[in-house]
Kinemage of the C-alpha trace (Angstrom):
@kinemage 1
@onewidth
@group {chain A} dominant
@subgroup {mainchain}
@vectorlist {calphas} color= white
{ca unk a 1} P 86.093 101.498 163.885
{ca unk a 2} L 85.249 98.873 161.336
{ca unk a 3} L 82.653 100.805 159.949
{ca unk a 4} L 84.989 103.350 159.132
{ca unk a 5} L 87.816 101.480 157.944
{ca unk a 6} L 85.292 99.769 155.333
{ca unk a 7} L 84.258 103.356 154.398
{ca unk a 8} L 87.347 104.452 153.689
{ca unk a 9} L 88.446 100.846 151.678
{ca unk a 10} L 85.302 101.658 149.880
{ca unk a 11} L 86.091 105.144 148.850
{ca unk a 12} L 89.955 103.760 148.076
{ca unk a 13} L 88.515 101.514 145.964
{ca unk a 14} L 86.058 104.404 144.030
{ca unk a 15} L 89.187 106.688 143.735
{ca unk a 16} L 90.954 103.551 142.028
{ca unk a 17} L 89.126 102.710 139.694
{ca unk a 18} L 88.025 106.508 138.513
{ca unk a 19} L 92.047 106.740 138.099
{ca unk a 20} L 92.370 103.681 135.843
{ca unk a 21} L 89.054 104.991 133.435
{ca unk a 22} L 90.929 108.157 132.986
{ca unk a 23} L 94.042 106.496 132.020
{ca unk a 24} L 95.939 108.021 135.095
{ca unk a 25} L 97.066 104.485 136.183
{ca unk a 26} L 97.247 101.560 134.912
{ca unk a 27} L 96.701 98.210 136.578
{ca unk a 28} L 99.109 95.626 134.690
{ca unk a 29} L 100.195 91.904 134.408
{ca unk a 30} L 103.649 92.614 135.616
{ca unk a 31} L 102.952 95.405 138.193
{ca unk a 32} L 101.440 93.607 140.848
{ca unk a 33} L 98.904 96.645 141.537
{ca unk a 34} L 95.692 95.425 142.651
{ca unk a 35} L 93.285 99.251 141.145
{ca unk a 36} L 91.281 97.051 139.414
{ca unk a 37} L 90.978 94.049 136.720
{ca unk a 38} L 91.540 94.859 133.265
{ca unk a 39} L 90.584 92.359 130.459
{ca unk a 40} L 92.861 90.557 128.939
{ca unk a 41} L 93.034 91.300 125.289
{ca unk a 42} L 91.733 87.945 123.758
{ca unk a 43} L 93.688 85.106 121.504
{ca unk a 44} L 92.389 86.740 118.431
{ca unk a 45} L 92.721 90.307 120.126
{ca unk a 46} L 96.665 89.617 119.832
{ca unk a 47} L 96.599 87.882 117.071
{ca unk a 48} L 95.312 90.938 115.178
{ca unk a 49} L 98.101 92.773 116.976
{ca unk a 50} L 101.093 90.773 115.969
{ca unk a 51} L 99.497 91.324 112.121
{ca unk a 52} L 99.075 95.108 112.366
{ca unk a 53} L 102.857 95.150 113.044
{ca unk a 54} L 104.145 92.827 111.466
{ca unk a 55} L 102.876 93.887 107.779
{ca unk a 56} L 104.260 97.190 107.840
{ca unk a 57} L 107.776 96.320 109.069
{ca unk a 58} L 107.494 93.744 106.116
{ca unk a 59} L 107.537 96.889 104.162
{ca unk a 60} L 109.980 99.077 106.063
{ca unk a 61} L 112.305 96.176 106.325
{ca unk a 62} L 112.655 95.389 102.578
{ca unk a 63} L 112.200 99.259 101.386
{ca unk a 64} L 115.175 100.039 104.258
{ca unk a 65} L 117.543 97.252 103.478
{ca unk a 66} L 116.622 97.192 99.884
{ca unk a 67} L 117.447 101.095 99.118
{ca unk a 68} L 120.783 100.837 101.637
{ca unk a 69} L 122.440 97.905 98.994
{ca unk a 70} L 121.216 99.922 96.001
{ca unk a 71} L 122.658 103.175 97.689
{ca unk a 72} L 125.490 101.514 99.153
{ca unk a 73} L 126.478 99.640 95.753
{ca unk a 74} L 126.253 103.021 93.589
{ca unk a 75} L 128.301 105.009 96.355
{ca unk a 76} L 130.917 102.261 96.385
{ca unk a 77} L 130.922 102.108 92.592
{ca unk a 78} L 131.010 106.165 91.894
{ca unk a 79} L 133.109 107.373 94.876
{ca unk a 80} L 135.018 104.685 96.141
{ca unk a 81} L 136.844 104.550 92.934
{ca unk a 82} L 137.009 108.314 92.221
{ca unk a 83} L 137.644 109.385 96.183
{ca unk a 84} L 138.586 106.257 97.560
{ca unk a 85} L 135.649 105.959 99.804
{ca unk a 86} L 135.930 102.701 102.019
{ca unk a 87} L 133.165 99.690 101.371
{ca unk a 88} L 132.360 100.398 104.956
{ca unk a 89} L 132.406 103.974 104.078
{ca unk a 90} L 129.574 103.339 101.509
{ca unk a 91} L 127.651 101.204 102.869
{ca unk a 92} L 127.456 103.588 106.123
{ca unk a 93} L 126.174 106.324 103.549
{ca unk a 94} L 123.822 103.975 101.637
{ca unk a 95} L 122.036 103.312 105.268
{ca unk a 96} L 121.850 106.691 106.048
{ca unk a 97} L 120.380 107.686 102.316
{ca unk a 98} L 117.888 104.794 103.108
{ca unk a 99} L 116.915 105.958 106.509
{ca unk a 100} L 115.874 108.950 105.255
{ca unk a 101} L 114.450 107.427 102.595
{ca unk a 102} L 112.311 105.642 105.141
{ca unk a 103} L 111.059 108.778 106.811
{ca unk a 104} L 109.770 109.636 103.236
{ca unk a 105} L 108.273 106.458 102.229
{ca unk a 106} L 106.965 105.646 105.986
{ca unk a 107} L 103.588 106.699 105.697
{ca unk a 108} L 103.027 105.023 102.284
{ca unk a 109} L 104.484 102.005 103.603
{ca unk a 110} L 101.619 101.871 106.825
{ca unk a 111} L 99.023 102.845 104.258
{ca unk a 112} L 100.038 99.952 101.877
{ca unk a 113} L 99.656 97.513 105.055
{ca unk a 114} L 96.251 98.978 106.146
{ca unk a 115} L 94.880 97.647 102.371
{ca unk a 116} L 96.272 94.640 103.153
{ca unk a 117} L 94.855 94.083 106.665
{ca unk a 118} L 97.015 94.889 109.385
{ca unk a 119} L 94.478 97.149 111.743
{ca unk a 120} L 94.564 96.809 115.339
{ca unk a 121} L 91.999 95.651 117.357
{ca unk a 122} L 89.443 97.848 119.253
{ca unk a 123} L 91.373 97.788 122.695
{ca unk a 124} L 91.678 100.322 125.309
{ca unk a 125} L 95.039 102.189 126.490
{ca unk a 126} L 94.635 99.952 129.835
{ca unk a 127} L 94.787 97.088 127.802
{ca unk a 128} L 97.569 98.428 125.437
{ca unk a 129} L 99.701 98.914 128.725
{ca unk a 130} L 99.741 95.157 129.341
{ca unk a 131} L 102.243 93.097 129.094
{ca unk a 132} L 100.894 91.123 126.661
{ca unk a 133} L 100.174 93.385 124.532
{ca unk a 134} L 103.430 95.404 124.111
{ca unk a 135} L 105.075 91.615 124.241
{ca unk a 136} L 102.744 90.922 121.023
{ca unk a 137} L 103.200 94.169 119.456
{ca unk a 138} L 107.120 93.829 119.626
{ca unk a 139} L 107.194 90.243 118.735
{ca unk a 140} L 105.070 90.925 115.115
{ca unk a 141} L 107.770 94.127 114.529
{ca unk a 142} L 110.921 92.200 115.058
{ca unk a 143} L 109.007 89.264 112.706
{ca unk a 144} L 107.987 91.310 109.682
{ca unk a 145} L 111.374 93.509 110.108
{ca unk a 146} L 113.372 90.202 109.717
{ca unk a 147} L 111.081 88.950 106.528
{ca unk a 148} L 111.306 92.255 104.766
{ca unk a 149} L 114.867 92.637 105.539
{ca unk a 150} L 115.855 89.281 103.879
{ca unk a 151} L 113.616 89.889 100.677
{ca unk a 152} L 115.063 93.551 100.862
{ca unk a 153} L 118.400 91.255 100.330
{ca unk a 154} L 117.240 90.772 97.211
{ca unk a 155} L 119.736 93.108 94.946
{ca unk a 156} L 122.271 91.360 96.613
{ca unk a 157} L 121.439 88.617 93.301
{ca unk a 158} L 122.684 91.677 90.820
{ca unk a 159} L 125.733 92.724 92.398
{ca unk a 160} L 128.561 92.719 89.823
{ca unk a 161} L 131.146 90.187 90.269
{ca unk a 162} L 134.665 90.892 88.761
{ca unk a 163} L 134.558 86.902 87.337
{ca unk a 164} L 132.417 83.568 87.870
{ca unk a 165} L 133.048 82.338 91.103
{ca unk a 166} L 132.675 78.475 92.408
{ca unk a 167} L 132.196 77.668 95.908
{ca unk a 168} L 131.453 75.334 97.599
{ca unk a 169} L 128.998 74.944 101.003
{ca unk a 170} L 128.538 72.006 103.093
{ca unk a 171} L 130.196 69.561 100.323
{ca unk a 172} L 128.131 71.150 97.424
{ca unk a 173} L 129.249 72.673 94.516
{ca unk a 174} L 128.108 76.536 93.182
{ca unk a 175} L 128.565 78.100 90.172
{ca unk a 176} L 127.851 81.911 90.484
{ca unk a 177} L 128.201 83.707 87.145
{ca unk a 178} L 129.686 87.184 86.251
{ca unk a 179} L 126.555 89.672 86.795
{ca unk a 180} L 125.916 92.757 85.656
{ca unk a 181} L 125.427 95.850 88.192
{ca unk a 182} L 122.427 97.456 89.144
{ca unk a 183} L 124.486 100.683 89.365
{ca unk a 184} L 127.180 100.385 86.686
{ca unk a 185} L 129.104 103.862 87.294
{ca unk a 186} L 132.908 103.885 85.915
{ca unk a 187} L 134.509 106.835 87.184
């Protein structure tokens, strides 16, 4: 009987870990399965990762956020004096022109990161199924999205004012002159 029992642990245990070669299951961090041991990817393993996603969402996130205030700006500018299109109204239009822009620009953006370094690192599809992994990988998109999105704020700094303004933050004083407009349309 215990013989047998050991056989068939044996052959459970064969079965197992064929599955997990051939990607058919994967034995994770947070699963609690116990098919077999998977390296961890190492420090500089995920360290590579967080780069490889975090440089192109750089790019996406000031090419995305950049285009949408240029868009939005000249939409607001053009037909939201001529049809009365809402700021709202224009800015939802300038994201959409810049979304698609994005699906355009997408592949130049990756290939622009690859030249500056962001490849992954030689892992298997067990290992990119662990936790900390996709934790890594997410982490390093959300970073570089944030960082391009603020210098993608950056036409923000031409955006026509009607007059100088003053204000005043935290008990200092500003002086913001009259700018010109990237998009100067008078319709």
């Amino acid at each position: 009987q215990a013989s047998a029992t050991a056989g068939v642990e044996a052959a459970d245990q064969v079965i197992s870990m064929a599955l997990i070669r051939a990607g058919a299951v994967a034995s994770s961090e947070g699963t609690g399965t116990s098919l077999g041991k998977i390296p961890k990817p190492t420090g500089m393993q995920l360290m590579q990762t967080f780069i490889a996603h975090c440089i192109p969402f750089i790019g996406f996130g000031i090419t995305d956020n950049g285009l949408m205030i240029i868009f939005g700006e000249a939409i607001e500018q053009f037909l939201g004096k001529s049809m009365g299109l809402s700021t709202m109204g224009a800015a939802a239009t300038g994201n959409l022109l810049s979304d698609i822009a994005g699906i355009f620009l997408g592949g130049q953006v990756q290939t622009m990161a690859s030249k500056f370094g962001a490849h992954e690192p030689d892992l298997t599809n067990d290992q990119r199924r662990l936790n900390s992994y996709r934790y890594t990988k997410m982490v390093g998109e959300s970073v570089g999205i944030s960082i391009g999105c603020w210098i993608g704020m950056a036409p923000l700094l031409f955006v026509e004012h009607e007059e100088d303004m003053d204000i005043e933050v935290e008990g200092r004083a500003f002086h913001l002159p009259h700018v010109q407009s990237l998009t100067r349309f008078d319709a």
